[in-house]
N, C-alpha and C positions, 0 to 999 in steps of 0.2 A: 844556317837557315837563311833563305833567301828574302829578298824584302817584304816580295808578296805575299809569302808564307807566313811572316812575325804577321802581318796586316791582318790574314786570315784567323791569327791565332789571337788577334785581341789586343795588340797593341796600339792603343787610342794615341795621336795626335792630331795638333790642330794644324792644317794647312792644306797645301793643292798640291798634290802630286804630278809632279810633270812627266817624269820620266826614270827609268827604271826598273819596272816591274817586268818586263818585258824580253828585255837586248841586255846583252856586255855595254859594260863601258859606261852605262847611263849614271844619272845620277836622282838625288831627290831636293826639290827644293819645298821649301817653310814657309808658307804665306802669316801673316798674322793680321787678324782683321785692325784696322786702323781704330784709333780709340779718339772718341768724339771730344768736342771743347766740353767742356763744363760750363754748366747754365750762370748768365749770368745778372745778377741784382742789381735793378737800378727802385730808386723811392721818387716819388714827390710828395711833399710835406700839403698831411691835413691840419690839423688844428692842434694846439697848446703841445706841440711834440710827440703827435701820434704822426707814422706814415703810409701811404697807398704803395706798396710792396711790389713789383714785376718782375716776371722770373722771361729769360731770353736763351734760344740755344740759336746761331747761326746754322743748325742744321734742318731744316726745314720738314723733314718727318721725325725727327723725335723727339721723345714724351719726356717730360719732366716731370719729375717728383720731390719732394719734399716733407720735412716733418720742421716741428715748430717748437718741438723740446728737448733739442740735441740730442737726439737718437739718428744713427744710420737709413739713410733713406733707401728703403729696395722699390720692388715694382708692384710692392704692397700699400706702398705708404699714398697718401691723398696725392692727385695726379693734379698740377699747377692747369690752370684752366684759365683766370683773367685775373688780375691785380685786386690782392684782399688789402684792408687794413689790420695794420701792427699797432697795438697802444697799450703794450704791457714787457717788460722786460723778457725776451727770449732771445731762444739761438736759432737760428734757421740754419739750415743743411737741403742743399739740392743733389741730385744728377742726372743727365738725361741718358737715355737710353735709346735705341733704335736696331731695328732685325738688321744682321750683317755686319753691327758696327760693337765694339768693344765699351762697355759703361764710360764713363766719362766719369774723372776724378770727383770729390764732391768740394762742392762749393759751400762754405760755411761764411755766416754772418752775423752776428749780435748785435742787439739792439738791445737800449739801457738809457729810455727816456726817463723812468722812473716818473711816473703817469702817478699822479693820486686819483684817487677810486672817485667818481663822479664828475670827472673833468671831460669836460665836454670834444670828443674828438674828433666830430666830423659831424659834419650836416648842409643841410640845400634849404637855405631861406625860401627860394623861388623869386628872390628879388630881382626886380624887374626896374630899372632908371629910365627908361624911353615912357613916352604918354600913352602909347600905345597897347594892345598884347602881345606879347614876346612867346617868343617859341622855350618850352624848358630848356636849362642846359643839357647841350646832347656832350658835353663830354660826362653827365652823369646817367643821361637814360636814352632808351631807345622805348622800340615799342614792337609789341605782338601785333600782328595786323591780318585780318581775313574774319571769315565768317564759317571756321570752321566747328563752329561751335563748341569747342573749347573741351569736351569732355563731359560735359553741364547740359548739351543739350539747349544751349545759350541762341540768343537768337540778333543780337546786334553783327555787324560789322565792325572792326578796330581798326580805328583811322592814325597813321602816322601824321607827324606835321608834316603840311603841305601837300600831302597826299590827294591826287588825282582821280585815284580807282574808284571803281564802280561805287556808287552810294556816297563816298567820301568827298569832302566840299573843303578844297584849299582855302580859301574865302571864310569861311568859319568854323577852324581849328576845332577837334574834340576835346583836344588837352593846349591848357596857355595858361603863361604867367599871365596876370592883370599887374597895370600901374602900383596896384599897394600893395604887389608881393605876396596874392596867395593865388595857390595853384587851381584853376579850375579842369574835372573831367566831366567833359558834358556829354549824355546822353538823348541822342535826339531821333526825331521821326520824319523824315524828309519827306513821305510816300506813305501809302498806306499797307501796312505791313513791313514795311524798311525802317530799321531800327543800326544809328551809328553811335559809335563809341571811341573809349580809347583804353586802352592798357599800358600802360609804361613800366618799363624794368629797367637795371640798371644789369643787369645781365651782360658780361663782358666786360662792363667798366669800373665797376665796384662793388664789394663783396665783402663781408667779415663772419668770424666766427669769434662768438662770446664777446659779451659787453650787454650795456641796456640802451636797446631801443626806440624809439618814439615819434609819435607825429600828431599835431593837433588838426583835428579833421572834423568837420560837418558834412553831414550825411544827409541823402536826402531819402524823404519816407513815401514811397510813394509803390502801388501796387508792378512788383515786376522789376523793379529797383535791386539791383546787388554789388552795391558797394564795398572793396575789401581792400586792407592793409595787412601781405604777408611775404612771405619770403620765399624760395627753395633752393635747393643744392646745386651749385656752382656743376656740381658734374650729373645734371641731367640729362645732356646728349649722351652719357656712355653707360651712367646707372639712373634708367629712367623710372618716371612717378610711379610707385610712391617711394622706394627705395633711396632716392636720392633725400628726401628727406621735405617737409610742407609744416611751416609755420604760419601761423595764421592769428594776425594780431587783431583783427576787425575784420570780421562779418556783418549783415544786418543785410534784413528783410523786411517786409512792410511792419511799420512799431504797431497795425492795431492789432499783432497774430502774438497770442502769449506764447512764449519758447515750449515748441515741442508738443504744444497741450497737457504738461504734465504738472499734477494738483504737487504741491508741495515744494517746488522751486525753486520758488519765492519770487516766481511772477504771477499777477493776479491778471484779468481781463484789462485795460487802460493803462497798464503799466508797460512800458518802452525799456529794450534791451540791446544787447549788443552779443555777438557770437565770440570765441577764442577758442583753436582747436590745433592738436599736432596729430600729424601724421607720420607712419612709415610702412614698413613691409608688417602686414599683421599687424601693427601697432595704429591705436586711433583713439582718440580723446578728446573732448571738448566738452564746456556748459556756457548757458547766455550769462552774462552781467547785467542784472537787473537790483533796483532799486527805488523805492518812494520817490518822485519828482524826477526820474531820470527821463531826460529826452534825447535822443543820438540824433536829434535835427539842430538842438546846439550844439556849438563848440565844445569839445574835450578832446584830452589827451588819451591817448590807447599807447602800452607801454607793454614791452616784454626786456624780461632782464635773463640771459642764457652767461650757464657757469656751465663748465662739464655736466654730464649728466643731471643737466635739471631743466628744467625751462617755465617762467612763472610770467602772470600775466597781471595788470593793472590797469584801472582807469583812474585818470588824474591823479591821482598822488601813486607813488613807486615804494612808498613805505605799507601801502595796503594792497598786499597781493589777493587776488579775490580766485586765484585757479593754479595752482602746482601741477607739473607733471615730471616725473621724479625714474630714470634708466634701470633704477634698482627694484621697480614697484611695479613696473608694466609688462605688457608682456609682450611679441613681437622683436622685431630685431629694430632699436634705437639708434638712429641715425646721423644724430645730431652731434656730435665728437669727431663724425667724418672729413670734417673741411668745411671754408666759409658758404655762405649762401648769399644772391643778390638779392633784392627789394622790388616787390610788385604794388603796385596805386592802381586798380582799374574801378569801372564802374559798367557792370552786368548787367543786361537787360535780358530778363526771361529767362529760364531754365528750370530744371527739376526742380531744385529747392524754393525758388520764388514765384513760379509760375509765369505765366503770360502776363503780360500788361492786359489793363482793360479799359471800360468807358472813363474812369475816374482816376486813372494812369494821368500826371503830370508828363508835359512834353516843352520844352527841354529841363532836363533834371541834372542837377549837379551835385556830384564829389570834391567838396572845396578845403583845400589842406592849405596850413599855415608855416609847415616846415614839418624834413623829414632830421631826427638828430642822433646821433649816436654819444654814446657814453662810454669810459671806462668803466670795468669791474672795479 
């Protein structure tokens, strides 16, 4: 049988066919797609021997993947996106992959700080040693910017530092360290009807999945106010909201509106609260935190502690969970097992949920946080 014939009849290889099929005398050559570097790990060290993790391919279209508990990495597994933190003993495995090119070997690496459970393994003081206001550190955040209304139907502007654009005033930042090291997001009114702000994420520069946590923040109460500390899915360009995944560790809207209007609660009329909700595909959940003497215009801590399929919620103390939600109990598709997620600080002005500002709307209103910090499990 002749070459073209077997070819006809089904016999698969991999390669380019030069010649042959054709004429006497010819031949056949074998191409083999070239097979890529393997991705490769570099750290820089956060705190008490946790580290911020990088995965690198010198091939510039393709994808890397990875898993975190020594299992084989395919092109199922969570797709490396920006530098998470590692602060528990595991084995990482990569490879990267790209159309035309052959997988690339996988790269393995263990890690074995041997972290005890509540050691503190990363966090942003916001300290600030100049007399001045200081720009956040942008090796930990960036920021959302425009007035696209966000999905919320939101109605400020998000000003980057030192931002120029339209409504936004280099001259006096939305978001700034101050001298004694806490973070201010100010929401302002330059005009009437112009509303600025700020959003800052860490989106790109830092990321984790599982640990606890937390940031001590004052809020302000004021009609049209939407202040929130949450988080989402590191792979929201590729599996976007809600599928990528929406944690939400503080919400709040004006403190004189009782959560929800719903009798039984256990928030009464004059009683001040605080939201905490997760998201996913079909999946949603949330209730305020309310309590006798609770004011979210002072200082507390808002805290989430994420184990595999669990995710729990806390004010000021982490021994009093006040909201579980639990992969085993819900319904929808559970997101959170997928991969790290970065860290969002903004302060909203206007939208569905809070409404418009009005005559009794404070102007400028601030988001003032005293540190973001994370935990070992």
């Amino acid at each position: 049988m002749r070459m073209c014939e077997s070819l006809s009849a089904g016999i698969l290889f991999l390669g380019t066919l030069l010649s042959g099929c054709g004429g006497s005398g010819g031949s056949t050559q074998i191409v083999t797609p070239p097979v890529l570097a393997a991705p490769t790990v570099s750290t820089t060290a956060a705190q008490n021997g946790a580290e911020l993790v990088s995965l690198s391919t010198p091939s510039a279209g393709a994808t890397i993947y990875y898993t975190i508990d020594g299992s084989t990495p395919t092109a199922s597994s969570p797709q490396y996106i920006a530098p998470f933190l590692v602060a528990s003993n595991l084995t990482l495995k990569a490879i990267a992959t790209e159309s035309g090119n052959s997988p690339s070997s996988i790269t393995s690496q263990q890690f074995a700080a041997n972290i005890a459970s509540g050691t503190l393994v990363w966090s942003d003081e916001f300290t600030n040693s100049a007399s001045n206001n200081a720009q956040p550190n942008p090796l930990v955040w960036t920021y959302d910017t425009g007035n696209s209304g966000f999905g919320n139907s939101e109605l400020e502007t998000y000003c980057a530092w030192g931002s120029t654009a339209t409504s936004c005033d280099a001259a006096n930042p939305n978001a700034y360290a101050d001298p004694s090291g806490i973070l201010h997001i100010v929401a302002r009114n330059p005009s009437v009807g112009v509303y600025t702000s700020a959003r800052m994420k860490t989106e790109g520069l830092f990321s984790f999945q599982y640990g606890r946590i937390e940031a001590k923040i004052q809020v302000p109460e004021s009609q049209g106010m939407w202040p929130a500390f949450w988080m989402l899915g590191d792979n929201i360009n590729t599996t976007p909201w809600p599928a990528c995944g929406e944690l939400d560790i503080l919400e709040h809207i004006d403190g004189s509106n009782t959560p929800f209007g719903v009798p039984g609660n256990g928030a009464a009329p004059g009683y001040d609260w605080t939201q905490s909700s997760v998201h996913g595909t079909n999946l949603n959940g949330g209730a305020p935190y309310t309590t006798a003497g609770f004011s979210a215009a002072t200082w507390h801590t808002y805290g989430m502690i994420w184990t595999k399929g669990q995710i729990q919620y806390y004010v000021d103390d982490p021994t009093k969970i006040y909201e579980t939600f639990d992969a085993s109990t819900m319904s929808g598709t559970w997101p959170f097992d997928s991969g790290p997620e970065f860290v969002i600080l903004n302060l909203a002005v206007g939208g569905t949920w809070p409404g418009s500002p009005d005559a009794t709307t404070t102007f400028p209103s601030e988001l003032q946080v005293d540190y973001v910090r994370v935990y070992a499990n």
